[in-house]
N, C-alpha and C positions, 0 to 999 in steps of 0.2 A: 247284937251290936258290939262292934269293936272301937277303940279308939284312934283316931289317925296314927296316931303315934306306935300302936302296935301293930298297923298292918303290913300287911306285906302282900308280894303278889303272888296268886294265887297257881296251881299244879306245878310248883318247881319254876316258874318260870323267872330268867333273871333278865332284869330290866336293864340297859346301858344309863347313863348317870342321867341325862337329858328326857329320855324316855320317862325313864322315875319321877323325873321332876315335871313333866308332863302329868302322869297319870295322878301325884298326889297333891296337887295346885292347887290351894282353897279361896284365892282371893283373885277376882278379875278373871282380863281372858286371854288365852292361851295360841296360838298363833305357830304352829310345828313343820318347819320343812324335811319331810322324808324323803328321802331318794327311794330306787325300786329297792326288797326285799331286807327293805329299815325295820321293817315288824308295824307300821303304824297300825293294821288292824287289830294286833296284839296289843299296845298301846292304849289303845281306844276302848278295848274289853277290858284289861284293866285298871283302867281309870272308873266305865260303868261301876265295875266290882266295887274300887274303891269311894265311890260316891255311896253306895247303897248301903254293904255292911259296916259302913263308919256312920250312916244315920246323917251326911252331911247333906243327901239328898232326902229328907223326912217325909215317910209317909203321909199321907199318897202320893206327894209328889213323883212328878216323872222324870227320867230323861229321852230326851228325842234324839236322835241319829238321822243325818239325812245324807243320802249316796246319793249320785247318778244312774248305775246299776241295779237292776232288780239283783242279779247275783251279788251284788257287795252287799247290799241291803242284807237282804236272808244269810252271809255269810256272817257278818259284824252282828247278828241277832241270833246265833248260832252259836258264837263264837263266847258271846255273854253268855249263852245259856250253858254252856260247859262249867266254864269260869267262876259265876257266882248260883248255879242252880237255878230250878224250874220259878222258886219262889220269888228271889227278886228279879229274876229277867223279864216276870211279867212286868212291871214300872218299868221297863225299856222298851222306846218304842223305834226301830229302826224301820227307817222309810225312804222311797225315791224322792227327789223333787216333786214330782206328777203326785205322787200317792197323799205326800204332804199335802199340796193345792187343794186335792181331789175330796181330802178328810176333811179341810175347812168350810169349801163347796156344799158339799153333803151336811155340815150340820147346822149350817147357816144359811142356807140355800135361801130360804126368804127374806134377807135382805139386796140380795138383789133388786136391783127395779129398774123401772126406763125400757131403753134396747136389751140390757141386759137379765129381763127376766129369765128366771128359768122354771118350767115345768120340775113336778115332783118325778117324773119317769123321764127325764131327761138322758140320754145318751151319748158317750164321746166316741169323734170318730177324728177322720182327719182333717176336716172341713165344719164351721160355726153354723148352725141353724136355729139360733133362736125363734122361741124359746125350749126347742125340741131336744138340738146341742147341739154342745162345745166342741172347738177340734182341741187337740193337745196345744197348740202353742195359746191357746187361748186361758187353759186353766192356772196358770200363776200370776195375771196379773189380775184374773177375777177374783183369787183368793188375794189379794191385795189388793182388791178394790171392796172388799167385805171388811178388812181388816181397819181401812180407813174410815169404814163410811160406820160400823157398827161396834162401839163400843162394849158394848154386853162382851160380843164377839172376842174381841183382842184379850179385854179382861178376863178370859175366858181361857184362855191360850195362856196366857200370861200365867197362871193359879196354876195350870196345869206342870208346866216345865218349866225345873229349876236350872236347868243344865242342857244345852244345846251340844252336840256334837257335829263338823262337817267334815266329810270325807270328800277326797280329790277337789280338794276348793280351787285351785287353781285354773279350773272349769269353770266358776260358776261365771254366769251373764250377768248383766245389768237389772233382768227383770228378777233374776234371785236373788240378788242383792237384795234388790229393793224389796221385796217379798220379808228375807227377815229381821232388815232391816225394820221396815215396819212393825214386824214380831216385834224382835226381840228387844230392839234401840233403846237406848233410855232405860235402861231398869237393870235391875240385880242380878236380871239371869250369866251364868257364867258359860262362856262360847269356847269350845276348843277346834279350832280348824288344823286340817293336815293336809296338805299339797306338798308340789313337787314344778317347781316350775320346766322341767325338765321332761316332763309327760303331760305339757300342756295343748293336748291337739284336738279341744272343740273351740277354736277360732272360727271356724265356720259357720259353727253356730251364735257366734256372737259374743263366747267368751271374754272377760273382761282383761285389759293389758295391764298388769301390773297390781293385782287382784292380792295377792297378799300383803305386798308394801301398803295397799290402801286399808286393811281390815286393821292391820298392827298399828296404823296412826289413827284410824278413826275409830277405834276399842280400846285404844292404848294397852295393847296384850302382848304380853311376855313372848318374845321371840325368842324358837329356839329348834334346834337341829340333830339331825339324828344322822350318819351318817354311814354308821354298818351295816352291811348287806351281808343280810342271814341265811339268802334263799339260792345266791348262784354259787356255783363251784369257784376257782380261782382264775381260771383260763378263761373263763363268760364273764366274770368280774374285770377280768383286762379288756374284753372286747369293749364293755358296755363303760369304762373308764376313758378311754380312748374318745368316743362320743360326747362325754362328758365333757373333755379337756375343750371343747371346740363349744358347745352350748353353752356351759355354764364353768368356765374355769375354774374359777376358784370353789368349788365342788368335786372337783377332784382330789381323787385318793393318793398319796405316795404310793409310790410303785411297789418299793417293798413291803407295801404292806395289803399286799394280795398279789404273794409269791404261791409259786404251787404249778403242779403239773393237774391237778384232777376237774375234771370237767372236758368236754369233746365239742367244737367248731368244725362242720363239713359244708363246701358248698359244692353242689352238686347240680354242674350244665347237663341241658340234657336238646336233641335237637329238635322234637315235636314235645307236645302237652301230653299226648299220649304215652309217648314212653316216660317222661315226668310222672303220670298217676301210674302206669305197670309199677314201675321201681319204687316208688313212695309205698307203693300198697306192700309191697314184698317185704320195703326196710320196718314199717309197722306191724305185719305179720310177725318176723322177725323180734323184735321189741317184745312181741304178747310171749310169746314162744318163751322166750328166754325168762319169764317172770316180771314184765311191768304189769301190772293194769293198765287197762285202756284208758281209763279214766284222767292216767298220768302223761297221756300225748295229748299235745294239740295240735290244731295245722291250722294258721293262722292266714288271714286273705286280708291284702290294707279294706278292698272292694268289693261287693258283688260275688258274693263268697259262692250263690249257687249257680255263677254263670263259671267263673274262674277254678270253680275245682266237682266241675259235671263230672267230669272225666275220672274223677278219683274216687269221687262216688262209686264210678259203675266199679272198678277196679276194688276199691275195698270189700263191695257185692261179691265178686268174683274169687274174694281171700277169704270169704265170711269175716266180714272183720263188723263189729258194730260201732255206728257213729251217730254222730247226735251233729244235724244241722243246725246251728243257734241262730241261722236264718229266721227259720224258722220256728223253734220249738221254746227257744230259750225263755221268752215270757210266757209262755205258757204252762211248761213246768215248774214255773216260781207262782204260780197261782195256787192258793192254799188249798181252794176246791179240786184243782188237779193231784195235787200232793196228798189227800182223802182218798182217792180212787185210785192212785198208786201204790199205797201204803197198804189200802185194802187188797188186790191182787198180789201185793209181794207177802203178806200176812196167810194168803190160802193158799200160794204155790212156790214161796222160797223154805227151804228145810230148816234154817236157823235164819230167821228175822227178826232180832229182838229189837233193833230202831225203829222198823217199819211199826210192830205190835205196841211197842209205849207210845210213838206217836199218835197211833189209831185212837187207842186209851184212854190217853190223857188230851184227846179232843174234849171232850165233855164237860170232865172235870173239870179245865180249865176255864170255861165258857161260860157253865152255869153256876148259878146262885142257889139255884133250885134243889135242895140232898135230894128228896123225893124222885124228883124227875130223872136228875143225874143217875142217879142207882138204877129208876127202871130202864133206860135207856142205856146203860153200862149192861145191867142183862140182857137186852134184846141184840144187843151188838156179838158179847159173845154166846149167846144159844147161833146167832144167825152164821157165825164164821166155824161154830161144830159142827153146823149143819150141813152145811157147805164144803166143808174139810172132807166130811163122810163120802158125800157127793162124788167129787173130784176122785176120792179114794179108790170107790166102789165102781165108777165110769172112766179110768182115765182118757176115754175119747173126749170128752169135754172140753177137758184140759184148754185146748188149742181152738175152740170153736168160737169165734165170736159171738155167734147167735147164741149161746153160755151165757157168757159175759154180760149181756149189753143190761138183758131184764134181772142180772142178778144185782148188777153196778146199781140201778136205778133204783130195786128192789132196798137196796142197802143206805142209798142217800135219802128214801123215804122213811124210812127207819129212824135214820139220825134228827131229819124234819128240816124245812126249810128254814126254820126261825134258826136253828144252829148254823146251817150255812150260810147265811146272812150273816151272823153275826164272825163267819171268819173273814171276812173283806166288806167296808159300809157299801163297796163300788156291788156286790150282790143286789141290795135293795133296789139300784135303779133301772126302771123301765123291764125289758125281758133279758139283763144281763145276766142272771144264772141262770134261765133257760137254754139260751145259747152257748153257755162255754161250756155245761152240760154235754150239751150236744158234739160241738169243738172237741173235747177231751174224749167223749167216744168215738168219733169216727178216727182221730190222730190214733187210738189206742189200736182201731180195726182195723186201720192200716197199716200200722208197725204189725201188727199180729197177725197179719195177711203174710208178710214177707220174711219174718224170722220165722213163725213159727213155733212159738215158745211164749209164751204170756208175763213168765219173770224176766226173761229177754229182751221182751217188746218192751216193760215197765225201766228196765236199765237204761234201756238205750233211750229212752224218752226222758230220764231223767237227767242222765249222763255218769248213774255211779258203775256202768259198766263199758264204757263206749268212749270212744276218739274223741274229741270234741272239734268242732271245723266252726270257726265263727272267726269273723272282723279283728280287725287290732282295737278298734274299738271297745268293742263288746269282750276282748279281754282286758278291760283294766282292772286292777283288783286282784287277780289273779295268776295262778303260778301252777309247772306242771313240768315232771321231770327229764320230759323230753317235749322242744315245740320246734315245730317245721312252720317255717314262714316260707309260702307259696307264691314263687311269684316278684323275685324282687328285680322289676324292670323297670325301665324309664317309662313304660308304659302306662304301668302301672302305680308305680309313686313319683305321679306328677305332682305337678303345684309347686309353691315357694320352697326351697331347701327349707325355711325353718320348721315349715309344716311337717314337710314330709321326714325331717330330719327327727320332728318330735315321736312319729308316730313309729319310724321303724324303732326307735331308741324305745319305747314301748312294748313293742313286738317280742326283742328277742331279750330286753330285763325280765319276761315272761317264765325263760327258760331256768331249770334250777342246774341239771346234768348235761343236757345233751342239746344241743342248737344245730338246724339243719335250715340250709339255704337253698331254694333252689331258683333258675332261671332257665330258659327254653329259647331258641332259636322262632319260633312257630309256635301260638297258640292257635287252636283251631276255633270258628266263631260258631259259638252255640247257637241252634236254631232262636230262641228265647231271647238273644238280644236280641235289643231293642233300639239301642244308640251305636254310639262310634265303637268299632273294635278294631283294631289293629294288628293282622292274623300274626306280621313279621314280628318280632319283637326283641330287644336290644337289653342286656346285661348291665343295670345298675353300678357301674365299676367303681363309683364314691363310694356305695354302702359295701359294696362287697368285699372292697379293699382294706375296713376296718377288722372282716375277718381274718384279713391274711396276716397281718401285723401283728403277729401275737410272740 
């Protein structure tokens, strides 16, 4: 334990004055406007840190963290474990909205009653079937109606977390509101929110108007602003100033002071989709060539990401370029059971893996209580991966064969035993939920290994630490990447209210840290797989594109 007074923030990192005073805030709640690439996830690991080794969060107590994102989630829980070590990150629990609900759900489950019983093998999908299950929009206001009705419950919650964190608040609805309002209302816990009212674009789903003015009057919490951008070049910092001036004026930067020539704006017409994905796949080729990682492109779609960029698909195929659909993949690869059978394959066929082998590791250790158990099951892990390593060695046709794989994956999770995998998500325990994502995570694993060809390949590109990443403006908030291609910027396609649409490209390319590429097409061609209205002609966004030329 250290003293408030002696800390500081932790690997070099210097805080700006408002940030500081964020992270080291002992009284009441805190209330943070960040614009893009302000550091608030830096921030926000900081402040954990500093709640922990000052003892002002006292064992056991916890702190909670709650995102929208599975990927902010796991990145802000990540980001503490760098910052303050393995030991106290475990008292940080960073979680979705859903995962929140889902944890209250599950350990309160029999308070439910009425309509709303629910079975112990209950399962969520996307539609309610009591008492069988829940869909998703159903699970936070059940976990708010547990919290109401079951006192044990709330006091329960209450002992557990001293310190609440919220990321992208400016998102949140009325039913999460209400949700921790419930939590946490009324009592000593200390709340730090961080938004941005400026990347406000789930109005659609019912996002709340004016959602941090009401949390700073009704918590009476220290408002306060951050407003340096860490992450874009100078040139991308003008673009995304410019947007600014028009949103949120008085949020804007002085000019000279994101002077500078470095950082690169292209937009780039093109007269079909097709030659749009030839040329994209060539300029990301390109990018790998030259020494990016893959990892550090994105190519962002506002929609419909795997109708909108079919075609770049095949074309990145055609460049061997690997990508990770976040369409599809991206909750799946933040599933911790997935990330065991990733960790495992990159551990018996990458040459130097020492994240993938500590993670593997320190599964155990971290989980049980048990020395005895831990130790035998710490050797039966690695006798099974010498074994295996021999194998691989001695055979390298294996290597690539999924029928290898599948009984050695399974062979290896029986190993570890179900009671441990359970215990890395409570959501395992219900109904046949680890048997199917089991299953899930192997055939997604047979299928990437089908078409690379390479099994540390298949495991990058599934994960995304080696690959493009192509997912929603959505699905990138949180996130930042040295080069991001936004696909697609037509009237066609970012329709709706200018303020919507106006939030969500402002989104998009704050994304970018070096490099921003735009493109628009004359002609998209309509995938066989839509399903709704497409519009093959398609017309040049000239408001949003016009902020690029202004530079």
């Amino acid at each position: 334990m250290i003293s408030p007074s002696n800390w500081k923030p932790t690997d070099g990192i210097t805080l700006e004055p408002n940030a500081y005073k964020a992270a080291t805030s002992d009284e009441g709640s805190v209330i943070v406007a960040a614009g893009p690439g302000a550091g608030k996830t830096e921030m926000l690991a900081q402040r954990a840190d500093y709640l922990l080794r000052t003892g002002i969060c006292p064992y056991p107590r916890r702190i909670l963290a709650i995102s929208f994102k599975v990927d902010a989630a796991r990145n802000l829980q990540e980001r503490v474990r760098k910052r303050s070590g393995a030991k106290h990150a475990k008292r940080f629990d960073s979680l979705t909205f859903h995962a929140f609900a889902k944890r209250i759900i599950d350990n309160y489950r029999p308070a439910l009653t009425g309509p709303h019983t629910l079975n112990p093998r209950y399962v969520v999908g996307e539609e309610a079937d009591f008492p069988n299950a829940i869909g998703y929009k159903n699970m936070v206001p059940l976990a708010t109606e547990i919290l109401r009705t079951n006192s044990y419950a709330l006091h329960g919650l209450r002992q557990t977390y001293t310190h609440i964190f919220f990321d992208e608040f400016q998102d949140v609805t009325s039913e999460q509101y209400e949700l921790f309002v419930t939590a946490f209302g009324e009592t000593s816990a200390q709340l730090t929110a961080v938004g941005d009212t400026k990347q406000r674009i789930m109005a659609f789903a019912g996002a709340l108007e004016g959602i941090m003015g009401k949390f700073s009057t009704e918590f009476d919490a220290l408002s306060l602003n951050l407003y340096q951008n860490r992450r874009s070049a100078p040139v991308l910092q003008r673009m995304q100033n410019r947007i600014i001036s028009e949103i949120e004026p008085h949020d804007a930067i002085p000019q000279k002071e994101i002077e500078g020539e470095n950082g690169i704006i292209e937009v780039l017409p093109f007269p079909t989709s097709s030659d749009e994905a030839q040329r994209i796949a060539e300029l990301v080729r390109h990018q790998i060539d030259a020494g990016i990682p893959p990892s550090e492109i994105a190519v962002l779609v506002r929609q419909q990401a795997n109708l909108v960029a079919g075609e770049l698909f095949d074309a990145f195929d055609a460049q061997n370029i690997s990508y990770r659909n976040d369409q599809e993949l991206q909750d799946l690869a933040s599933e911790p059971l997935a990330m065991l059978i990733f960790n495992f394959v990159q551990v018996l066929t990458g040459t130097n893996e020492p994240t993938a082998y500590a993670s593997l590791m320190n599964l155990v250790s971290v989980m049980s209580t048990d020395d005895e158990k831990t130790i035998r099951i710490d050797r039966a892990i690695k006798e099974k991966l010498n074994t295996l390593g021999k194998t691989l060695r001695n055979n390298p046709s294996c290597r690539d064969s999924a029928q290898f794989w599948k009984p050695e994956i399974l062979d290896f999770l029986n190993l570890v035993s179900d009671s441990f995998l359970i215990a890395l998500s409570a959501s395992y325990s219900q109904g046949d939920r680890l048997k199917e994502l089991i299953a899930e995570v192997l055939e997604v694993f047979e299928r990437t290994l089908d078409l690379v060809k390479d099994p540390l390949d298949a495991v990058r590109r599934l994960t995304g630490t080696n690959a493009v990443r192509v997912l929603t403006i959505h699905k990138s908030k949180g996130l930042e990447f040295r080069h991001v291609i936004v696909l697609g910027v037509e009237n066609e396609l970012f329709w709706g209210s200018l303020e919507e649409t106006q939030a969500e490209f402002f989104v998009a390319i704050s994304r970018a840290k070096e490099r921003l590429t735009l493109t628009h097409v004359n002609f998209r061609l309509r995938p066989e797989q839509a399903t709704k209205r497409w519009d093959e002609k398609r017309s040049a966004h000239k408001q949003f594109l016009e902020y690029a030329k202004r530079i």
